[in-house]
C-alpha positions as CSV (number, residue, x, y, z in Angstrom):
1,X,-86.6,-32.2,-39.3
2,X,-85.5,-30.1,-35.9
3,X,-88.2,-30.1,-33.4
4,X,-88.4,-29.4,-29.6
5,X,-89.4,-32.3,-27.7
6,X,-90.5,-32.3,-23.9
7,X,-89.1,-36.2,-22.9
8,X,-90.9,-35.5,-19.4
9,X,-92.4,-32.7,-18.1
10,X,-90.3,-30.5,-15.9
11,X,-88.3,-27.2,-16.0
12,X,-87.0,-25.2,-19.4
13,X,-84.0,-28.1,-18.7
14,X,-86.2,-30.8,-20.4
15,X,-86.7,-28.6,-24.0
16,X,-84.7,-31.1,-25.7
17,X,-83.7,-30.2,-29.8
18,X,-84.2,-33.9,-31.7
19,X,-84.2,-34.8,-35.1
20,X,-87.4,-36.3,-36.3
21,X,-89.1,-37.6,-39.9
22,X,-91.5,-35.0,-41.2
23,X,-94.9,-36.0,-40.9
24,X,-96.8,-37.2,-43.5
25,X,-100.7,-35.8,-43.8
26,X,-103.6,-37.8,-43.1
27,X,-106.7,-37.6,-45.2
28,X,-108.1,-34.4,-43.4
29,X,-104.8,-32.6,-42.7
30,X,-102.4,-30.4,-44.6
31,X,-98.6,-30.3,-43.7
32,X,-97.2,-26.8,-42.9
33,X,-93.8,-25.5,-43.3
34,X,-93.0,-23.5,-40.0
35,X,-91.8,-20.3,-40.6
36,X,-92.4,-19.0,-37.1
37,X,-93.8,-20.6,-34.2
38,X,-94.7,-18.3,-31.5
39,X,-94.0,-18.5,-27.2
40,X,-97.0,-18.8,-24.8
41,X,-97.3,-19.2,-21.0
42,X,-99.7,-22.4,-21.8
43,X,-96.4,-23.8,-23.6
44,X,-95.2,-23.6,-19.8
45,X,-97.9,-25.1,-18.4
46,X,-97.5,-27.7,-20.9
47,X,-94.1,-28.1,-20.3
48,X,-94.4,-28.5,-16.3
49,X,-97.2,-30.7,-16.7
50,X,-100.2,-28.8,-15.4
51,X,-101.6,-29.5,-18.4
52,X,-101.3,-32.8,-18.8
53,X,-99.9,-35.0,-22.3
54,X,-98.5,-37.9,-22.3
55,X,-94.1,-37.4,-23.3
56,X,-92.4,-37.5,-25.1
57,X,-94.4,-34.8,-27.2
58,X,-93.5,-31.2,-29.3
59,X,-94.1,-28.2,-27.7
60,X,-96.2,-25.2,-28.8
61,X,-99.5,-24.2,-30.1
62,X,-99.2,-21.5,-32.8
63,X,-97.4,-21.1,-36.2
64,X,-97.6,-19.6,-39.2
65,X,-96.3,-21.0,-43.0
66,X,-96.3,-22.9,-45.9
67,X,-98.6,-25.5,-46.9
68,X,-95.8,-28.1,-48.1
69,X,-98.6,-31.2,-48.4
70,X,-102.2,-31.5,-48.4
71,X,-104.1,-34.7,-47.8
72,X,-106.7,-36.6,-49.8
73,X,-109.8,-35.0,-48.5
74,X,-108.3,-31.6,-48.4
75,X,-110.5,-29.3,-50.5
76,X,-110.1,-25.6,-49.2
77,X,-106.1,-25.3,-49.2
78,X,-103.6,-26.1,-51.7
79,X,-99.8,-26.4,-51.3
80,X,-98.4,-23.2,-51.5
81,X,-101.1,-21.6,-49.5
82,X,-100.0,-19.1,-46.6
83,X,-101.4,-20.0,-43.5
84,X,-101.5,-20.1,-39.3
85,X,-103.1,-21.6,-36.8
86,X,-103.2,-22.1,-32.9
87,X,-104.4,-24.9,-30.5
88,X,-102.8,-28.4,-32.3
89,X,-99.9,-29.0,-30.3
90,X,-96.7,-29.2,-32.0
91,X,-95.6,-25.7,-33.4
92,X,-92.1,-25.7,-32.3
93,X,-90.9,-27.8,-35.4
94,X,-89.6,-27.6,-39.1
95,X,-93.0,-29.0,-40.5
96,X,-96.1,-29.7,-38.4
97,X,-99.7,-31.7,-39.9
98,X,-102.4,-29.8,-39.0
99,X,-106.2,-30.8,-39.6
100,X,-107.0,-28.5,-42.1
101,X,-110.2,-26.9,-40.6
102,X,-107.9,-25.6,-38.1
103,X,-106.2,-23.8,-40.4
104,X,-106.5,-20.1,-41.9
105,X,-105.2,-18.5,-44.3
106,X,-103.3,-15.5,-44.0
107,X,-104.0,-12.2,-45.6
108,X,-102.0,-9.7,-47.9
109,X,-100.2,-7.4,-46.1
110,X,-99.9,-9.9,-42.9
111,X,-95.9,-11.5,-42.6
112,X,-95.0,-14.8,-41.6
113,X,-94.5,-13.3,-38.3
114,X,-97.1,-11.3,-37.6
115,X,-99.5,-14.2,-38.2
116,X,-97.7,-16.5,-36.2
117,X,-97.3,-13.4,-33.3
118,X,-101.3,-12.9,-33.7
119,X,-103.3,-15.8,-33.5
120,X,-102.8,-17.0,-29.6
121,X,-102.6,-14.0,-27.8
122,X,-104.6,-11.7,-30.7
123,X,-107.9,-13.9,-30.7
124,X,-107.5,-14.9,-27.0
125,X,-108.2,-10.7,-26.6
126,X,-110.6,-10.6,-29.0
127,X,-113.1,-13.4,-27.4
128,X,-112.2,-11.9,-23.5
129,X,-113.5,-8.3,-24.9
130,X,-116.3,-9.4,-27.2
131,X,-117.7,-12.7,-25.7
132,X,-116.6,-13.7,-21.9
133,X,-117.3,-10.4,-21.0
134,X,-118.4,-7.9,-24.0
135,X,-116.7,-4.7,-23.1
136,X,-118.9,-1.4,-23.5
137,X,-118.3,2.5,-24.5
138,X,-117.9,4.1,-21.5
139,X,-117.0,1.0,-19.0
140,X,-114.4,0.8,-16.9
141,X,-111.3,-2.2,-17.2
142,X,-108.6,-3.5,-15.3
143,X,-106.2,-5.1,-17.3
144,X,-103.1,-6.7,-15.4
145,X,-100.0,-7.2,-16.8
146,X,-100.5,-4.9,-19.6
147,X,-97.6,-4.7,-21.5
148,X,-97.6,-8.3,-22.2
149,X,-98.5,-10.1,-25.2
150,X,-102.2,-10.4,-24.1
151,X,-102.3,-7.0,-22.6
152,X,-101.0,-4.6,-24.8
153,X,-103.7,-6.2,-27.7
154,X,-106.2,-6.2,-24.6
155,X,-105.5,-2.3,-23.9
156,X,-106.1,-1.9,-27.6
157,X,-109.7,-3.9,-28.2
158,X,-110.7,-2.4,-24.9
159,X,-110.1,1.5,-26.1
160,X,-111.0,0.6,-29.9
161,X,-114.6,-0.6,-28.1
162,X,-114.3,2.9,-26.4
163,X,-113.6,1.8,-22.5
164,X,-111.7,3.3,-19.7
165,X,-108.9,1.0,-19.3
166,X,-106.4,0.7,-15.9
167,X,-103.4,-0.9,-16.5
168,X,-101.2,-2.6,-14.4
169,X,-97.3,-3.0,-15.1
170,X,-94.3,-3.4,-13.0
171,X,-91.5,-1.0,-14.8
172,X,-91.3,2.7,-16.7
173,X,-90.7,0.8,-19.7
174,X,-93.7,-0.8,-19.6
175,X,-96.1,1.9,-18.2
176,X,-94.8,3.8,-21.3
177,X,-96.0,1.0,-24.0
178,X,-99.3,0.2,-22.0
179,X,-100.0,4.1,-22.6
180,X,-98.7,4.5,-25.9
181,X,-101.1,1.1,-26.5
182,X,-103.9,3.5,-25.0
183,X,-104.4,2.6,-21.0
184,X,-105.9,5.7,-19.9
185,X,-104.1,5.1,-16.0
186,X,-101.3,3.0,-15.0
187,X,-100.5,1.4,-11.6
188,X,-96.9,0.2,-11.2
189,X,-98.0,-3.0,-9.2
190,X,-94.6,-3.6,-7.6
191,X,-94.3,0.3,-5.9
192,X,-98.6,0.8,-5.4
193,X,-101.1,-0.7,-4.2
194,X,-103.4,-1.4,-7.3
195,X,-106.2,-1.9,-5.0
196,X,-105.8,1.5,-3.4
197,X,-105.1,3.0,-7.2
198,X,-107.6,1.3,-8.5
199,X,-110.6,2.6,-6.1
200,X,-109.2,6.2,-6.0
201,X,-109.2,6.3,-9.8
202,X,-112.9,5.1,-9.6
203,X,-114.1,7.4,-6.7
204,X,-114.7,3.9,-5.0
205,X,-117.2,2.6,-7.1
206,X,-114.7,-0.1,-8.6
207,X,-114.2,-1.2,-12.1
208,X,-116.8,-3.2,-14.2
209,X,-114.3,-6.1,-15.5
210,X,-110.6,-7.2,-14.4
211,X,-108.6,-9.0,-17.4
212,X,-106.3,-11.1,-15.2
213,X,-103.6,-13.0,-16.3
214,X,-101.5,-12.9,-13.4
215,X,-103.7,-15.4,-11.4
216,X,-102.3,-16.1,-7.6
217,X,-100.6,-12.7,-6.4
218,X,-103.8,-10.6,-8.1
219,X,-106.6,-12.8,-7.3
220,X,-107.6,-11.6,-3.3
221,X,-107.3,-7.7,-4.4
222,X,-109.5,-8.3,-7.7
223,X,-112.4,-9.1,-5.8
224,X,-112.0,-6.1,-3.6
225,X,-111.8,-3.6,-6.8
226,X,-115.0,-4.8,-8.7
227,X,-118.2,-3.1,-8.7
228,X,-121.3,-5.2,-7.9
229,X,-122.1,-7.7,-10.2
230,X,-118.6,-7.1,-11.9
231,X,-116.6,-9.8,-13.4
232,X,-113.5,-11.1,-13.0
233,X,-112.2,-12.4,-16.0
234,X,-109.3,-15.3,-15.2
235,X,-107.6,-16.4,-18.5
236,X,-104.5,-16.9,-16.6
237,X,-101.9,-17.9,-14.1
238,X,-98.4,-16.8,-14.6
239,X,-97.8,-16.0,-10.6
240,X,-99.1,-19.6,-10.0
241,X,-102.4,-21.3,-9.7
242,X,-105.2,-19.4,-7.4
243,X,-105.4,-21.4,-3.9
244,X,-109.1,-22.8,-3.4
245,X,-111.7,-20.1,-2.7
246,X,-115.1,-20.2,-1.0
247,X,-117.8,-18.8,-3.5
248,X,-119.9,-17.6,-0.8
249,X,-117.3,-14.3,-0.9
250,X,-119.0,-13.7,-4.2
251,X,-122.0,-12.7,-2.5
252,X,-120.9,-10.6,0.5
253,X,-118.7,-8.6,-2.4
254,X,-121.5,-7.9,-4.1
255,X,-122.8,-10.3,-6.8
256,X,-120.0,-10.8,-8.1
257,X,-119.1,-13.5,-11.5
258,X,-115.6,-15.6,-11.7
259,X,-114.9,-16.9,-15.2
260,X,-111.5,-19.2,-15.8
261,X,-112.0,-19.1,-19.9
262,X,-109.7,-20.7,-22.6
263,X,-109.5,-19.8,-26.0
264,X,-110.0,-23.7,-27.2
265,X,-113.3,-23.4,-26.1
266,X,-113.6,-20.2,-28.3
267,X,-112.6,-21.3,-31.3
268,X,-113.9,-24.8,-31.4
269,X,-116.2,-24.9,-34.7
270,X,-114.4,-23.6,-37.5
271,X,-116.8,-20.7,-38.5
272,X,-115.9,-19.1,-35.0
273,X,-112.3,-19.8,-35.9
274,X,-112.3,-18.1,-38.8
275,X,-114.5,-15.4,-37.7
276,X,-112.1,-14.2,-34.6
277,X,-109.1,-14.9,-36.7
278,X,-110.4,-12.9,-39.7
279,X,-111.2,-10.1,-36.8
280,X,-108.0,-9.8,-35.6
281,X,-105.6,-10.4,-38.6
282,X,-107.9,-7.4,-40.9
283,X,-107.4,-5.6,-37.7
284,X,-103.8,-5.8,-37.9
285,X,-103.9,-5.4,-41.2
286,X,-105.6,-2.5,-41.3
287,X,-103.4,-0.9,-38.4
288,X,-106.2,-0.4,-36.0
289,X,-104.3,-3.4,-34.3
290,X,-100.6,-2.9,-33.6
291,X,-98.4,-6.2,-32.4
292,X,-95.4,-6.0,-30.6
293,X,-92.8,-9.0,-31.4
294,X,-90.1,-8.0,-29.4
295,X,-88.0,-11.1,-29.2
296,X,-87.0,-14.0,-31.8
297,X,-85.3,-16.8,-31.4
298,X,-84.0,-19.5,-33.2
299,X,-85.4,-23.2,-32.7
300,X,-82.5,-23.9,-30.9
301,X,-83.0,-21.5,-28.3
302,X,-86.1,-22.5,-26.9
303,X,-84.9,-23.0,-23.4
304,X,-84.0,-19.5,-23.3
305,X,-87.0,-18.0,-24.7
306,X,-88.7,-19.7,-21.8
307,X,-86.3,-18.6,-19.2
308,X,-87.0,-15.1,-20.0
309,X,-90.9,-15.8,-20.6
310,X,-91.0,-16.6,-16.6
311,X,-88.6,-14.5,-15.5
312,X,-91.3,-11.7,-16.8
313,X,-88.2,-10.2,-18.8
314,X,-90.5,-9.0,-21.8
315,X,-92.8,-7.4,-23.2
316,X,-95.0,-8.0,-26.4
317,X,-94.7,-10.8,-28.4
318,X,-91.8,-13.8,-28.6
319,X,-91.1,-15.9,-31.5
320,X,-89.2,-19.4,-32.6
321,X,-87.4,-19.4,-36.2
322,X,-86.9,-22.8,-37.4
């Protein structure tokens, strides 16, 4: 089968197209047919090796498919069973083996792509806005980069929960798809200064959480925009890695909470798996939830998907096709 492999970690030159056996399943695992793999910053990280795996390895953490193979102690799928998944390494392939409580299954009236497009960045919103900080009616947000994968779904939980949401984006083009996504003010970060925006859209009293993505070039303004005891809400770093910080700033801002959240931690039994997954794909499903895929690629491509990943050249959602 065609797979990406990272040989050694490094820049978008080390995405390396091999041919490799299909794997076969273990006991616990079924084997899925890729039909779309989808493009995340923490596939960068992954790739650079700021999160570290020992290479060579396969790239990516979220697919969608066909289950081609099921092992011996596989009870709750079949082959032929529609399925996704996020958080087993690997997605960037023909065929990946996946433990099969890792797995779920894809609804009617959910495509390949959708699913594969939803479960990273789609239950990654959905445990920032309803567990690391559980967004009220009538609160106020700051959601950075909003017209991002993550942000445009965060715009939508946030105004679905019945929050004020600020948005942060960089062009017209994406001011215009963080307010159709429902961002009831937008700050164009590279002309404003969102701190400035941000307390004159509050009357000074600051917002109660910041969604932030962005990491290094946000991280000194965030702390100057909260309210007391507001939270800053880190689930990211695509500017770079936040320089070391002295808590005691916390207290002199005004009782205020970091949090650096992953989803792995999230999701790790399988009931709250399937709960968030099973929240987010009705959601879609439904249309209360609207995705944005706005580029595929094929396999082959991977290099460039990446390239235009960091160069911060999209918007929505971007997708490998085996």
């Amino acid at each position: 089968m065609k797979a990406i492999q990272v040989p050694k970690t490094g820049g978008v030159e080390v995405l390396t197209l091999v041919d490799i056996p299909v794997p076969q399943a273990k006991p616990n695992e079924a084997v899925v047919k890729i039909a779309a793999a989808g493009v995340n910053f923490i596939d960068v990280y992954f790739r650079e090796g700021r999160y570290p795996v020992n290479p060579p390895f396969i790239l990516g953490q979220e697919g969608s498919g066909v289950i081609s193979e099921v092992g011996s102690d596989v009870k709750d799928f079949k082959v032929g069973d529609r399925v996704a998944y996020t958080g087993v390494t690997g997605a960037y392939a023909e065929y990946q083996a996946i433990p099969a409580n890792r797995l779920v299954r894809v609804p009617v009236g959910i495509t390949d792509r959708q699913a594969a497009a939803a479960m990273l960045q789609g239950m990654t919103a959905q445990y920032l806005t309803h567990s690391t900080y559980p967004l009220k009616k009538g609160e106020t947000a700051l959601i950075h980069a909003a017209a991002g994968g993550v942000g445009l779904l965060l715009v939508q939980m946030s105004k679905n929960i019945g929050a004020r949401v600020i948005a942060t984006v960089s062009t017209e083009e994406k001011a215009k798809l963080a307010r159709e996504a429902g961002a009831d003010e937008v700050i164009f970060y590279t002309t404003q200064d969102f701190e400035a925006e941000t307390k004159r859209l509050t009357d000074g009293k600051g917002v109660h959480v910041i969604y932030d993505g962005v990491g290094q070039t946000t991280f000194e303004k965030d702390l100057n925009v909260l309210r007391p005891r507001g939270y800053l809400v880190l689930f990211g770093a695509s500017s770079g890695p936040v320089p070391p910080f002295d808590l005691g700033k916390l207290a002199t801002k005004g009782s205020l909470f970091i949090t650096r959240p992953t989803l792995v931690h999230h999701i790790a039994t399988s009931e709250e798996l399937q709960q968030r997954a099973s929240d987010v794909l009705n959601s879609i499903a439904s249309g209360k939830l609207k995705l944005r895929i706005e580029y595929i690629y094929p396999l082959k491509d991977a290099q460039k998907a990446h390239r235009d990943l960091e160069g911060r050249k999209t918007t929505g959602k971007l997708l490998l096709i085996p």
